[in-house]
C-alpha positions in Angstrom: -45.7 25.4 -74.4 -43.6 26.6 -71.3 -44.5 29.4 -69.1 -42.5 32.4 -67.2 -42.1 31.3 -63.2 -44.0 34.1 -62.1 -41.5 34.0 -58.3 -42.3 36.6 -56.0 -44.7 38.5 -58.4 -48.4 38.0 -58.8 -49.7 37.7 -62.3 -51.2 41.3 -62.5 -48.0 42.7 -61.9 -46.4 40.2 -64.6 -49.0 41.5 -66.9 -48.7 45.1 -66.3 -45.0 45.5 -66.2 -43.2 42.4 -67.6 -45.5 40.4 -70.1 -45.0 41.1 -73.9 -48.4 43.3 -74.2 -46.8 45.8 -71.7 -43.7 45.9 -74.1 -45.8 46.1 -77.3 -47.0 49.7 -78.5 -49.9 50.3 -80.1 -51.9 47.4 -78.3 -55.7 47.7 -76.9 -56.4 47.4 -73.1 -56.3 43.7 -72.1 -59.4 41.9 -71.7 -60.3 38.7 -70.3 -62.0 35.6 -72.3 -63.1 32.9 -71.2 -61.1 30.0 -73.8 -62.5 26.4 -72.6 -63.1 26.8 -69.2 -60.4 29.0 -68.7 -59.9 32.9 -68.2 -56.8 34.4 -70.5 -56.3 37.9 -70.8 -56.0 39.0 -74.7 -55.4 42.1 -76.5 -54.3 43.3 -80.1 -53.4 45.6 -82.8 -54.2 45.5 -86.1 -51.2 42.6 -86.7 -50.5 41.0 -83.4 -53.1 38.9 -81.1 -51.6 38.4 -77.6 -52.9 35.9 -74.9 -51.9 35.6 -71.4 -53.2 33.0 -68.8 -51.4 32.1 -65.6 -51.6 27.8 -64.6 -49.8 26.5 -61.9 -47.8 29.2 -60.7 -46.4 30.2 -64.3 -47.8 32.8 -66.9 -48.1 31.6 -70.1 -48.3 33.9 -73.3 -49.0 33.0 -76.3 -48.7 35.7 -79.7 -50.0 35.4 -83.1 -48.7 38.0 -85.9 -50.0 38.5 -89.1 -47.9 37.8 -92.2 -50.2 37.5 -95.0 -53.0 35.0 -95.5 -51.9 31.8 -96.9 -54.2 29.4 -98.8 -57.2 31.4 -98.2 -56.3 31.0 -94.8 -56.6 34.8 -92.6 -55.4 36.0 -89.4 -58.7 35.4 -87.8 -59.2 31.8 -89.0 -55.8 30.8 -87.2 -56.9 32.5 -84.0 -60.0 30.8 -84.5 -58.5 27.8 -84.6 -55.9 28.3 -81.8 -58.8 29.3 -79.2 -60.1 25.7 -80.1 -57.1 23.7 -79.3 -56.3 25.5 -76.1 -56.2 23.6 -73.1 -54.4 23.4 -69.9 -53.3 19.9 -68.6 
């Protein structure tokens, strides 16, 4: 996972005026949860989950869209499964 070199802007701004949720249409207010140990900012529409966390002077995003489920497996059990396995190091 890379992130965006956030320069001379603070990560508010990034997230109000250049991150993907600001882009997307149709999206619900960010929110902040706490994903092991760490604060990202989240938000979503009914096929798109969007989440946004700044580390080390970059802002990393990260989106899931929905498809279809596959194998029994839904939307909800990937992001489930990605909010395990998320970790800065």
């Amino acid at each position: 996972m890379s992130g965006t070199t956030l320069k001379d802007k603070d990560f508010q701004t990034f997230l109000a005026n250049d991150s993907v949720a600001a882009r997307t249409r149709g999206v619900s207010p960010l929110v902040t949860k706490k994903i092991n140990g760490y604060t990202w900012y989240t938000c979503s529409n009914s096929r798109f989950y969007y989440y946004a966390a700044e580390f080390a002077g970059r802002a990393y995003e990260i989106e899931i869209y929905y498809a279809s489920d596959a194998d029994g497996v839904t939307l909800e059990d990937t992001r489930s499964l990605l909010e395990k396995t998320l970790f800065f190091e």
